[in-house]
N, C-alpha and C positions, 0 to 999 in steps of 0.2 A: 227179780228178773227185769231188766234194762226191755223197753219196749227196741226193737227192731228200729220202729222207723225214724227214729230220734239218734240213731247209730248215725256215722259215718263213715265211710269204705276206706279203709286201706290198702295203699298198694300190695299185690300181689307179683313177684316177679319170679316163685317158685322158689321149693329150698324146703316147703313145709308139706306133711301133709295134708290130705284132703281129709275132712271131718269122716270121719265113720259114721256106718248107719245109724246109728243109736246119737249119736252128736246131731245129725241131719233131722232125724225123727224129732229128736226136742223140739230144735228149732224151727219144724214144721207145725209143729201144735200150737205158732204161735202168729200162724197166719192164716187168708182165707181156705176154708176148706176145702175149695177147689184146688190148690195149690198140690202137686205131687212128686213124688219123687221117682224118676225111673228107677228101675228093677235095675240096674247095678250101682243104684246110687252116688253117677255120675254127674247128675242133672236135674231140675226142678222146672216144672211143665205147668202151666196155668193154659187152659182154652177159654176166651171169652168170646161173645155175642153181643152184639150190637143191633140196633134199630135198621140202620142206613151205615150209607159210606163214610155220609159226614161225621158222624158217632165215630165210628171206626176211624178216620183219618184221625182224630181229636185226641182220639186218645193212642194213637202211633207219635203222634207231635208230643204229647204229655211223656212218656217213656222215653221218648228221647230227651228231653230235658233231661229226666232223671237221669239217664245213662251217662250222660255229658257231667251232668254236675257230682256225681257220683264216681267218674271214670271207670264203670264196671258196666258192660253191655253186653244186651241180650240179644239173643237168636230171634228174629221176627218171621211170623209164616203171617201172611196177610190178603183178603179177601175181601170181598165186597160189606159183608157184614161179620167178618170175624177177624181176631188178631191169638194169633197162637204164639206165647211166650215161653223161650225155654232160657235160663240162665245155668252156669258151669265156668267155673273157672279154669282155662283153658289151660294157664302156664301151671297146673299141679295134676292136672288130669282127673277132677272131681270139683265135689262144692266146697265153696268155702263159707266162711260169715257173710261173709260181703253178697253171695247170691242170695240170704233169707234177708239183709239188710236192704236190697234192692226190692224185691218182692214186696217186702210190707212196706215200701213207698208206693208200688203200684199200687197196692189195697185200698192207700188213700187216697187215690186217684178217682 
């Protein structure tokens, strides 16, 4: 098994499908445990906490790097001390590689 975060995202411009639950499932056992998958298996949901804003700002600047250098980006809900990540790949209507390939670069953030 190819670590995640050592991946790098391929375009997505639709044409394939979206991984199935049991595809998703895998590839979710191979990131933080907080990491989830919604209940239609559209989407992959991480909530994190932070100290302060600055924590919080620090690490919305770090994600967007990845997002940028990855060209696969995530939904931001953002808060004084929290950052709510949801990633899906929009042009297939589900997840793909590239949203567990993004994930476990946040992990290593």
């Amino acid at each position: 098994m190819t670590d995640l975060s050592a991946k790098k995202c391929v375009p997505c411009e639709g044409g394939v499908p979206p991984l199935s639950a049991a595809e998703a499932a895998a590839l979710r056992g191979q990131l933080h445990p907080d990491w989830k998958i919604a209940a239609d298996s559209k989407s992959l949901k991480r909530a994190l906490v932070f100290k302060d804003f600055y924590r919080t700002m620090s690490f919305v600047n770090a994600v967007a790097h990845v997002a940028n250098t990855e060209d696969h980006h995530p939904d931001l809900e953002v808060g004084y001390n929290y950052c709510n990540v949801t990633f899906a790949t929009h042009s297939i209507g589900g997840l793909s590689e590239n949203d567990f390939i993004c994930a476990a670069k946040l992990d290593r953030l």
